[in-house]
C-alpha positions as CSV (number, residue, x, y, z in Angstrom):
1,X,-10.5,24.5,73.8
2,X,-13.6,26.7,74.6
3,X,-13.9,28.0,78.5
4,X,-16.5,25.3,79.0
5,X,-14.3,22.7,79.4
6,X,-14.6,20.8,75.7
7,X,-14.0,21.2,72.4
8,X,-16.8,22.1,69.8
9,X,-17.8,18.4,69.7
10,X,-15.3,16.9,72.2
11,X,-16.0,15.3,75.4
12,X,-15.5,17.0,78.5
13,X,-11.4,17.4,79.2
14,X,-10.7,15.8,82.7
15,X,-8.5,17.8,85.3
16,X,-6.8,15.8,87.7
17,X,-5.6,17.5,91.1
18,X,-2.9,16.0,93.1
19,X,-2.9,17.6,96.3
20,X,-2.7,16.3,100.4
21,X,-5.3,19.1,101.3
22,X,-8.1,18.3,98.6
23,X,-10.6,20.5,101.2
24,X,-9.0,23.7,100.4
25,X,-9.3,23.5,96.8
26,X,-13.4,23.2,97.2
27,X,-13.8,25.9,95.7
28,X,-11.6,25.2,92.7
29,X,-13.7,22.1,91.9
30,X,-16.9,23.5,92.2
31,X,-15.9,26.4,89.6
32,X,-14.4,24.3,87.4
33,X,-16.8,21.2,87.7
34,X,-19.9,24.1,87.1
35,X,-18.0,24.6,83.6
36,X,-18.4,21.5,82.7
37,X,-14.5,20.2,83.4
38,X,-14.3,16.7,84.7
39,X,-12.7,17.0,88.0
40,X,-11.1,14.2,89.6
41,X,-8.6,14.6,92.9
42,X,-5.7,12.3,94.1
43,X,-4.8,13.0,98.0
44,X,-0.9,12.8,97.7
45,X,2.0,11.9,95.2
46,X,1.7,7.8,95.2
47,X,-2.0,8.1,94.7
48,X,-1.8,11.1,92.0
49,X,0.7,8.7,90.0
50,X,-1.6,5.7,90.0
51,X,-4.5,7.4,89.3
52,X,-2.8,9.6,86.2
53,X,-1.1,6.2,84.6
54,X,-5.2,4.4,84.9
55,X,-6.9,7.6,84.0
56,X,-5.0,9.1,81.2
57,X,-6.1,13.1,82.0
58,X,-6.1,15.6,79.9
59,X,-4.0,18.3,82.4
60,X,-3.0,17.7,85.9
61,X,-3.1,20.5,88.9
62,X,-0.3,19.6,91.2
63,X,0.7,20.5,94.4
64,X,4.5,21.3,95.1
65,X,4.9,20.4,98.6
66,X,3.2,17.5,100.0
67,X,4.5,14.7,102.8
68,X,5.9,11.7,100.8
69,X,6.8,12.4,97.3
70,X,7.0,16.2,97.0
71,X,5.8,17.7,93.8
72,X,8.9,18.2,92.1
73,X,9.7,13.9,92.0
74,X,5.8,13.6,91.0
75,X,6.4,15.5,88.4
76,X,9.9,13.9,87.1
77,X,8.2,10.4,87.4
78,X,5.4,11.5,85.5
79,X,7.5,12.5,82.8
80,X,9.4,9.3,82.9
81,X,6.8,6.8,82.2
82,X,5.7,6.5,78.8
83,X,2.2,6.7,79.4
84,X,2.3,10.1,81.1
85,X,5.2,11.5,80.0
86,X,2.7,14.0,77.5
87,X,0.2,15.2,80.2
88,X,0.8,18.7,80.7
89,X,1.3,19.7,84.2
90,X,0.7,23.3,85.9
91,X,2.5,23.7,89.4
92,X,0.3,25.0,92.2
93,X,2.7,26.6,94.8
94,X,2.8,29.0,97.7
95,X,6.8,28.7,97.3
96,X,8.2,32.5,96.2
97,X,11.7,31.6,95.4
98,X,12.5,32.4,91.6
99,X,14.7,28.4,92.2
100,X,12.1,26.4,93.2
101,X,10.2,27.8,89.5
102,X,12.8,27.0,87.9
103,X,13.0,23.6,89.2
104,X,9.0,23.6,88.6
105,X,9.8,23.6,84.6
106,X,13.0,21.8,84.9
107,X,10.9,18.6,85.9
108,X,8.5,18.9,83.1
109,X,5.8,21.5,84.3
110,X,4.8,23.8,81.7
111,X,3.0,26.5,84.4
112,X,2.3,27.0,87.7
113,X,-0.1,28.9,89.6
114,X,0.6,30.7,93.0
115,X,-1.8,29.9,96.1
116,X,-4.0,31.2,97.4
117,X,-5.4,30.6,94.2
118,X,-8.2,32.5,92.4
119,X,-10.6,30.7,90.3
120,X,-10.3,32.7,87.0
121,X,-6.8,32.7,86.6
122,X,-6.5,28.8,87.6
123,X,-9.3,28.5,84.7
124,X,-7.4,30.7,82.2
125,X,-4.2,29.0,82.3
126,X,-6.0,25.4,82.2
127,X,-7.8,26.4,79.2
128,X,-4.7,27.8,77.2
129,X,-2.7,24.3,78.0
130,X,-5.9,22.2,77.4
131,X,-6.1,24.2,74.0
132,X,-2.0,23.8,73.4
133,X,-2.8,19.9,74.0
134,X,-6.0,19.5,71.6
135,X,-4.1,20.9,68.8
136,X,-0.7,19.0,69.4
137,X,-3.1,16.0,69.5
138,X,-4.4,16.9,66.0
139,X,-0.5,17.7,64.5
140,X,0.3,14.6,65.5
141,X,-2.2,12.7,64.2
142,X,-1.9,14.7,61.0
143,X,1.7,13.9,60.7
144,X,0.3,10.0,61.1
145,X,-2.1,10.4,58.6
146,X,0.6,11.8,55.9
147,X,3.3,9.1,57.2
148,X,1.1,6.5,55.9
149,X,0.4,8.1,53.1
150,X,3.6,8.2,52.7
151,X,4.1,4.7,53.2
152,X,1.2,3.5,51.1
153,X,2.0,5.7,48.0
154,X,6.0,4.5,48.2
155,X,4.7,1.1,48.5
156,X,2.2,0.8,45.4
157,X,4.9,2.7,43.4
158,X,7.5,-0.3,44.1
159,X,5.7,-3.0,41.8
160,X,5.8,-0.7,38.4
161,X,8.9,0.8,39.0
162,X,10.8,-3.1,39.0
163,X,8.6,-3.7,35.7
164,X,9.9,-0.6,34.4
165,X,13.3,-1.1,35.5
166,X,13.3,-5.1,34.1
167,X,11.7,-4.5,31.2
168,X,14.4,-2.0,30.2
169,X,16.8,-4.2,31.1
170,X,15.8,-6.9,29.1
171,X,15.8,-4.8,26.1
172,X,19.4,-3.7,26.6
173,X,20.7,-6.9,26.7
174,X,18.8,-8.5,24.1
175,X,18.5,-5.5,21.6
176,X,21.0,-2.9,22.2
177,X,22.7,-3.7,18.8
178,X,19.7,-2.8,17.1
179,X,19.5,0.8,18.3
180,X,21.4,3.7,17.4
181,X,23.6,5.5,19.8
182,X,20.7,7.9,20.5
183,X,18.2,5.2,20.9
184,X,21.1,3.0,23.4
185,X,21.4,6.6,25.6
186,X,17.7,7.2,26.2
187,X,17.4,3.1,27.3
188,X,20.3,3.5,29.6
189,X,18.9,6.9,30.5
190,X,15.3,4.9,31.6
191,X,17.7,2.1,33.7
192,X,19.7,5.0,35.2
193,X,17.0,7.2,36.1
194,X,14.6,4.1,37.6
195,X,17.3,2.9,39.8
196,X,17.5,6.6,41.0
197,X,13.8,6.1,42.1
198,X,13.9,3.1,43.4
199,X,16.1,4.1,46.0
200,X,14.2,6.9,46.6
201,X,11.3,5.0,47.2
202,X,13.0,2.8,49.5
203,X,14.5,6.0,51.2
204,X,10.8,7.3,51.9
205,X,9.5,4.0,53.3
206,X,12.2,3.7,55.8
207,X,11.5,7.0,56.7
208,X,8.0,6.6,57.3
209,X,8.7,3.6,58.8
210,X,10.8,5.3,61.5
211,X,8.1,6.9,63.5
212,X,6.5,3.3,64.0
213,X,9.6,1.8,65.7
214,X,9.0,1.1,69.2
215,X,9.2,3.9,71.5
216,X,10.3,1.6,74.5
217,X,13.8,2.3,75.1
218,X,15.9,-0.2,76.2
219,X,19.7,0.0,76.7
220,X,21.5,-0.4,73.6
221,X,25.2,-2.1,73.6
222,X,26.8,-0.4,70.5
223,X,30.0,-2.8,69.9
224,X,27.3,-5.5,67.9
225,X,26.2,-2.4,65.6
226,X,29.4,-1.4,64.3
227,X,30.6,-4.9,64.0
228,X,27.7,-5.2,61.7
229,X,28.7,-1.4,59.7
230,X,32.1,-3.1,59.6
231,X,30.2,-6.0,57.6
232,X,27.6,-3.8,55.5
233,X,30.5,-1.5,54.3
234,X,33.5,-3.5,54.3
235,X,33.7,-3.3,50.2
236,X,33.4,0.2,49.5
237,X,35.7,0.8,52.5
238,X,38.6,-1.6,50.9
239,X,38.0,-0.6,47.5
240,X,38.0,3.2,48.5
241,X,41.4,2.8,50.7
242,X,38.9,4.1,53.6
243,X,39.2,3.8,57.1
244,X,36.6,3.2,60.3
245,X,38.2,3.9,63.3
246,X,36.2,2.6,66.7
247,X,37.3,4.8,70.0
248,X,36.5,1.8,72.7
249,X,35.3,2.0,75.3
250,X,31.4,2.7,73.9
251,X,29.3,4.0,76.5
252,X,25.3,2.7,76.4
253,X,22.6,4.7,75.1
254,X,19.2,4.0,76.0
255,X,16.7,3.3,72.8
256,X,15.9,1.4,69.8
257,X,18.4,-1.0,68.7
258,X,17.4,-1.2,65.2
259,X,17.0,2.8,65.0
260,X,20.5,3.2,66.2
261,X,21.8,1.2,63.9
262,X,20.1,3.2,61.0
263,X,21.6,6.3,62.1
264,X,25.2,4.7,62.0
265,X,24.3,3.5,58.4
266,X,23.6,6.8,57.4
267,X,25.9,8.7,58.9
268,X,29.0,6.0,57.7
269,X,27.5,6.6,54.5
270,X,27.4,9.7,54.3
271,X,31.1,9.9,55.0
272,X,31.5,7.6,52.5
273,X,29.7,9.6,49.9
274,X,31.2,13.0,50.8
275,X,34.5,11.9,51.1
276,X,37.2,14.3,49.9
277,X,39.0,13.9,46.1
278,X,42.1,14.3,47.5
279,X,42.4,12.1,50.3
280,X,41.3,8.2,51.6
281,X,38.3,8.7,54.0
282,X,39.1,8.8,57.6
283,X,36.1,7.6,59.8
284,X,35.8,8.2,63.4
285,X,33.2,6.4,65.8
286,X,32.9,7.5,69.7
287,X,30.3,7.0,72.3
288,X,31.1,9.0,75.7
289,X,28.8,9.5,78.8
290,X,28.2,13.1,79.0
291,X,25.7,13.1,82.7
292,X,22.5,11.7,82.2
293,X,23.3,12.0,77.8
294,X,25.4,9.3,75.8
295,X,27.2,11.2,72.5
296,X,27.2,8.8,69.5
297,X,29.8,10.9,67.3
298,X,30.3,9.7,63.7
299,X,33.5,12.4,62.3
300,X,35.0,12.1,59.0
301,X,37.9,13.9,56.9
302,X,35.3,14.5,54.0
303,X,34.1,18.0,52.0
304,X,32.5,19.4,55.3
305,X,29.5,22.0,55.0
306,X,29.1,25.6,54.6
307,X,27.9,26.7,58.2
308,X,24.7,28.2,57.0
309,X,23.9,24.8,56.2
310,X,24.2,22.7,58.9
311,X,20.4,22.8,60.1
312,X,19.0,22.7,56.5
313,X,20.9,19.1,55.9
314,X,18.6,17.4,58.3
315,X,15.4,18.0,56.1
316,X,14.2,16.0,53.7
317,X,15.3,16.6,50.2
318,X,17.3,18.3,51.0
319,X,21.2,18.3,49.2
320,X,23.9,20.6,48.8
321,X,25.1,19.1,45.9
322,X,23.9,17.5,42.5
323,X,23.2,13.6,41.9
324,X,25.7,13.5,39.0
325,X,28.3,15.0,42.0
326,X,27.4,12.9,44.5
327,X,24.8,9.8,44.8
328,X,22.0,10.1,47.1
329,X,18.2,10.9,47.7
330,X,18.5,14.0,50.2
331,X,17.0,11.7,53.0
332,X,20.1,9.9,54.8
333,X,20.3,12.9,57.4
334,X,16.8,13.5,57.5
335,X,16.4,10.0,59.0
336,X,19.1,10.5,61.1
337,X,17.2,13.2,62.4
338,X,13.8,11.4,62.9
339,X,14.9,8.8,64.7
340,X,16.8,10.6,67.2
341,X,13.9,12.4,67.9
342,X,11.8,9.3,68.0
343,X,14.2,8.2,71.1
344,X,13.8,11.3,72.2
345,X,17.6,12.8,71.6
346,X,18.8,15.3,68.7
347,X,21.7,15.4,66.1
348,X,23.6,18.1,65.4
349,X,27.3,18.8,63.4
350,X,29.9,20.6,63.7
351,X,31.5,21.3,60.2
352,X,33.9,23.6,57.8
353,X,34.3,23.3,54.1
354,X,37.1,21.5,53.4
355,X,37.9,20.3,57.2
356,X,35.7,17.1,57.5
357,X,32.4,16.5,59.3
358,X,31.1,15.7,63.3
359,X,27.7,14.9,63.1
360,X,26.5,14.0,67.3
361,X,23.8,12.3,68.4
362,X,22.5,12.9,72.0
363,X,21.1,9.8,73.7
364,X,19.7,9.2,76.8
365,X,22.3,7.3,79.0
366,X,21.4,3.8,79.8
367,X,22.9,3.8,83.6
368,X,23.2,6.7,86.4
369,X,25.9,8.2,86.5
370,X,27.5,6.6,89.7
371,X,26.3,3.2,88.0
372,X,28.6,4.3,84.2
373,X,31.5,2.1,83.5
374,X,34.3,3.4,84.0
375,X,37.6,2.3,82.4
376,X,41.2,3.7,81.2
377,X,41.5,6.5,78.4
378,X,39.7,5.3,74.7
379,X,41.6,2.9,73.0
380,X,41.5,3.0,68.8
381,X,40.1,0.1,67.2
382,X,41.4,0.5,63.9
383,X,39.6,-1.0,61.3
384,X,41.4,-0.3,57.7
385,X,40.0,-3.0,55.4
């Protein structure tokens, strides 16, 4: 973003001021206007919202203390709604104390500016967010653009790889007995080897298709999505002398039903895969309010991870041990990742070699705090199948 106001080619970036006393920043508009920003001013908090959510600015110039809504709860509602909750916002303040900065950034502001304010430095630090803002704009549409790629190559891909896969089937059941040993090992080799890709494939759809879920969160009951985990792995957990243990009550997260439920999939599955050799898997699930956060923990009994590795598993491709070890595409966590992020929450684990894994997922709480349910000490639901 060039001091004029616009990109190269771009259209001019809007400002939008939010301020009671629009007459003392005359001066400020005028200078800016002259450099060909688009200036437009709101006089006061309920009019600065209304006007941000209709005009969609580029960077809004707000006012900290003003009659009504101060700045501060401007600023946290802005940040709240979907629609302007990525509209960078510089503080302009006359307040001194170090507390009320800090509670400046805490609410979403990414600057501020100190009255009485001088032109050039308002115009500096307008320029550097505008530019910070033009090129998140272009990562993310990049990050679009190779998401559907994504999509679109994984797709096509599917249709050759099942005639692959059939065809090599066929021939193994109707003319195994006419190949040698080496010919039978290369055939299962090809079957082997396409179902390896297959679920690959499906692995990199679904996680292209993550960043399309819906971004409106709504609050998520969790009891329904681990009944259903309890239905989706209730043969490997038999057959494996495994067990899923549910610590009831569940508190509510807000977010994506369906992306939630991917990320206990995974993260049962994973606990699945990397259980131990020498004992059944033990399988923990827990959701407790932490103040405004919900804490989906998934633990297990299983190998656990070297510490060094405990950010690199969230990647994608990336595994810590062999496919002839243990089954997998490198892309479980990865998703895991993605859509917390998507419902704008993280994952993180807590692990040791040999001493199981915690993998957390932080989430939005669905009610305020003095709203939470509250109940008597977690109960275990056991369910050993």
């Amino acid at each position: 973003m060039s001091a004029s106001g616009a990109g190269t080619h771009g259209p001019p970036a809007t400002i939008l001021i939010i301020d009671d006393t629009p007459a003392n920043l005359a001066l400020i508009v005028e200078y800016l206007e002259a450099r060909n920003f688009r200036m437009l001013v709101a006089q006061g908090g309920e009019e600065g919202l209304q006007r941000a959510a209709l005009v969609q600015p580029d960077l809004i110039l707000l006012d900290a203390v003003m009659p009504g809504l101060n700045g501060f709860e401007v600023c946290r509602r802005l940040k709240a709604r979907e629609s302007t909750r990525d509209i960078p916002v510089i503080f302009m303040t006359s307040l001194a104390d170090t507390q009320d900065k800090l509670t400046a950034f805490a609410v979403g502001a990414v600057d501020y500016v100190v009255k009485p304010l001088q032109v050039e430095e308002v115009m500096a630090r307008a320029n550097a967010q505008l530019a910070l803002r033009a090129m998140h704009r272009q990562l993310t549409a990049a990050n679009r653009e190779l998401e559907a790629f994504s999509y679109s190559v994984s797709h096509d891909l599917r249709a050759p790889l099942r005639a692959i896969s059939s065809f090599a089937r066929i021939l193994r059941k109707q003319y195994r007995e006419s190949l040698d040993e080496e010919g039978q090992r290369y055939l299962d080799t090809i079957i082997g080897t396409s179902s390896q890709m297959g679920s690959l494939i499906e692995d990199l759809l679904l996680y292209a298709r993550t960043a399309r879920a819906s971004s409106a969160a709504i609050p998520v009951p969790l009891v329904p999505l681990v009944q259903q985990l309890v239905t989706v792995f209730g043969e490997r957990i038999a057959s494996s002398g495994a067990r899923l243990e549910i610590a009831e009550p569940l508190a509510m997260p807000l977010g994506d039903p369906t992306l939630i439920g991917q990320i206990l999939n995974n993260l049962v599955d994973n606990a699945l895969t990397y259980r131990s050799r020498n004992a059944s898997a033990q399988i923990r699930i827990s959701a407790q309010r932490s103040g405004e956060e919900v804490l989906v923990r998934v633990a297990d009994n299983g190998i656990g991870i070297e510490p060094e590795y405990h950010e690199k598993i969230f990647q994608v491709f990336q595994r810590l041990h062999s496919s002839d070890e243990y089954p997998g595409t490198g892309l479980g966590l990865a998703i895991v990742a993605k859509a917390a992020r998507v419902m704008g929450g993280e994952v993180g684990v807590e692990s040791a070699p040999g001493k199981g894994s915690t993998f957390t997922v932080r989430l939005r709480a669905a009610e305020p705090p003095d709203q939470a349910r509250t109940g008597p000490a977690p109960e275990m639901a056991d369910q050993n199948l």
